[in-house]
N, C-alpha and C positions, 0 to 999 in steps of 0.2 A: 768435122770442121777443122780450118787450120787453126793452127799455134795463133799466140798473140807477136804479132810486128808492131814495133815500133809505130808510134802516133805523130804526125807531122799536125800540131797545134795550131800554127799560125804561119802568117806570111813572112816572117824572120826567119822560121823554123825549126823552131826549137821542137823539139819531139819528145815525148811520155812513151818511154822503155818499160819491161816489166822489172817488179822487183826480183834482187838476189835471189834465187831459190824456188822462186815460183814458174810456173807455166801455160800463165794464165789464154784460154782460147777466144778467138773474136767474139765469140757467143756466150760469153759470160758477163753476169752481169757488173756492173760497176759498182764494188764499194765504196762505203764510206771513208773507209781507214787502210792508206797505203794502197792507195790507186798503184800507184809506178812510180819511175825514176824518172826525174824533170833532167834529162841527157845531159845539158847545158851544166847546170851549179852540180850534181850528182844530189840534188833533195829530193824529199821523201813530198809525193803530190795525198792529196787527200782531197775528196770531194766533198763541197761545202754548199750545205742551202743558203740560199742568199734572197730567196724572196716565194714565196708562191710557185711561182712562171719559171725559176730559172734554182741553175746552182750552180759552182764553181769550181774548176780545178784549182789549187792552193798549194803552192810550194812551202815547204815548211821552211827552208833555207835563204832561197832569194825573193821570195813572194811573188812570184810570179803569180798572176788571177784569171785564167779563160774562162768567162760565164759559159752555158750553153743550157739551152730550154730543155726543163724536166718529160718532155716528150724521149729524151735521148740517154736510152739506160742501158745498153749493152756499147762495148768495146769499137763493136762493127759498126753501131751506130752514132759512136761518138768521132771514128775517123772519117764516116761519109758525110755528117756534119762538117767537120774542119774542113777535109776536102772542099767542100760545096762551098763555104766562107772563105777559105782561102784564093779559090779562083773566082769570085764572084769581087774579092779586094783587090786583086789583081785589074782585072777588066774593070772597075771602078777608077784605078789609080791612069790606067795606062789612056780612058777616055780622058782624063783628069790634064793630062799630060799636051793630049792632041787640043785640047780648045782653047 
């Protein structure tokens, strides 16, 4: 499997790096403590439950908060997630735009 690349979060873009030290692979799974590096502030993300259905990535720093459903526990499945939401907000905004 590859190495861990960089996470494109959301439609701003802010992106979840790995931490210092680590080398972490797509195919691992997502801790709770010291997910990565929120790019943007250089904070330490942690993944937080927040309901049942869902959890959250959590900047320790700037607070940044991306929920995403507890279906989504590896690395690989947290960037085809964002991917999929982020051009799915994209083509939301851009129909948004035309009408």
């Amino acid at each position: 499997m590859a190495s861990f690349r960089p996470i494109t979060l959301n439609l701003q873009g802010e992106k979840l790096r790995e931490m210092p030290g680590t080398c972490p692979r797509d195919d691992s799974v997502i801790p709770e403590k010291d997910v990565g590096i929120h790019a943007v502030c250089r904070g330490i993300c942690d993944k937080v439950p927040i309901s049942d259905t869902h959890w959250a990535l959590h900047c320790r720093r700037c607070g940044l908060r991306e929920t995403f459903p507890n279906p989504v526990v590896t690395r690989a499945q947290l960037r085809d997630f964002c991917e999929k939401a982020i051009t799915k907000e994209k083509a939301r905004q851009e129909a948004e735009v035309r009408s």
